[in-house]
C-alpha positions as CSV (number, residue, x, y, z in Angstrom):
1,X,59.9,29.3,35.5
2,X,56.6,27.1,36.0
3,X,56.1,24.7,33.3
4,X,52.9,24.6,31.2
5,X,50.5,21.8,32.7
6,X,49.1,19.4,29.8
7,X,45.6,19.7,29.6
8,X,43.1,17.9,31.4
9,X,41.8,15.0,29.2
10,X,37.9,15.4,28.7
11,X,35.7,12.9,30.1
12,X,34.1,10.7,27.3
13,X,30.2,11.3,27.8
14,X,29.4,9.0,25.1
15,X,31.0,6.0,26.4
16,X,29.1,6.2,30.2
17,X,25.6,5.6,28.3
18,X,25.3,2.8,25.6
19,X,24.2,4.1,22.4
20,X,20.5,3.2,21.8
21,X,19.3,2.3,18.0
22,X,17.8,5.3,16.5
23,X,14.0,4.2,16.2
24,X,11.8,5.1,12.9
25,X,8.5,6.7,13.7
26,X,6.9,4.5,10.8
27,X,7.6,1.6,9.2
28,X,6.0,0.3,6.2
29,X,5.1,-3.2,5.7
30,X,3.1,-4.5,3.3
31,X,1.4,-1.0,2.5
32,X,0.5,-0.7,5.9
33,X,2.3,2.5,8.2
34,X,3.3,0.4,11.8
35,X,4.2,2.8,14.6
36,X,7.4,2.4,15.2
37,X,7.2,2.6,18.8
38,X,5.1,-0.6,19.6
39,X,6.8,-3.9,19.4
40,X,6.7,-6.2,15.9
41,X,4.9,-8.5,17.1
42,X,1.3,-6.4,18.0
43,X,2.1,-4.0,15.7
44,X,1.6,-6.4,12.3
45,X,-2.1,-6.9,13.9
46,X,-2.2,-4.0,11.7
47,X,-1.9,-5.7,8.6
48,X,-4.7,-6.6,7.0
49,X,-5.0,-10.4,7.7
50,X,-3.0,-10.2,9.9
51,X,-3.6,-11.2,13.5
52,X,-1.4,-11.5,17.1
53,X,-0.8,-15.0,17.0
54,X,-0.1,-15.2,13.0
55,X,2.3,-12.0,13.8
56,X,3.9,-14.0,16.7
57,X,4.8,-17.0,14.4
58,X,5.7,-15.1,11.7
59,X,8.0,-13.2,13.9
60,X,9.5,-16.7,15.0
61,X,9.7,-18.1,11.4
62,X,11.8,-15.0,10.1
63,X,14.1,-15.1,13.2
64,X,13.3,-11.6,14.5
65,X,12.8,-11.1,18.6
66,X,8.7,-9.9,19.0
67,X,10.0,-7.8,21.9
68,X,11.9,-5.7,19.6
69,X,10.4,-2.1,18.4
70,X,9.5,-2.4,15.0
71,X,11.4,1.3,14.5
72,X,14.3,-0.6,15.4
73,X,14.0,-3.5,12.6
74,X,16.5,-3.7,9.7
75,X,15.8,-3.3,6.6
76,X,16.5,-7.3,6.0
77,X,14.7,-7.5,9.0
78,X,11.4,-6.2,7.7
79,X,12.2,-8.1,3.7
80,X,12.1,-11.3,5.9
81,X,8.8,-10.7,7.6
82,X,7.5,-9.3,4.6
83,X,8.3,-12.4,2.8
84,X,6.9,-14.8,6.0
85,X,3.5,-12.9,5.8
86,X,3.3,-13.2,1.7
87,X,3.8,-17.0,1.8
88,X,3.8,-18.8,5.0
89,X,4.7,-21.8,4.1
């Protein structure tokens, strides 16, 4: 008689292509919808006051990359550059 062959494990998919961050469409920062596409740093020029070299430092005061998509930020993230724009000193 033929013994039963084992079943062929199944190739993990998941583990060939690193798992990206899901990105938000919007993110809201100081009553202001950012798309969530753009990077933090020239997105905040949205902001009302707000302009590319204030978003820059602020960006470097709270510790955040200004490559990063501001759909990927975290929730403490965006507190911290929240806080940064409020009072920056």
């Amino acid at each position: 008689m033929a013994e039963p062959q084992a079943p062929k494990p199944a190739a993990p998919a998941a583990a060939a292509a690193p798992k990206q961050p899901e990105l938000k469409q919007l993110v809201r920062i100081l009553n202001t919808d950012l798309d969530g596409k753009k990077s933090i740093a020239f997105t905040l020029s949205n902001v009302k006051g707000v302009g590319i070299p204030f978003a820059f430092a602020a960006c470097r005061i709270a510790k955040v990359d200004v490559a990063k998509k501001a759909g990927a930020l975290s929730d403490a993230e965006v507190k911290k550059i929240e806080e940064v724009i409020r009072d920056p000193s």
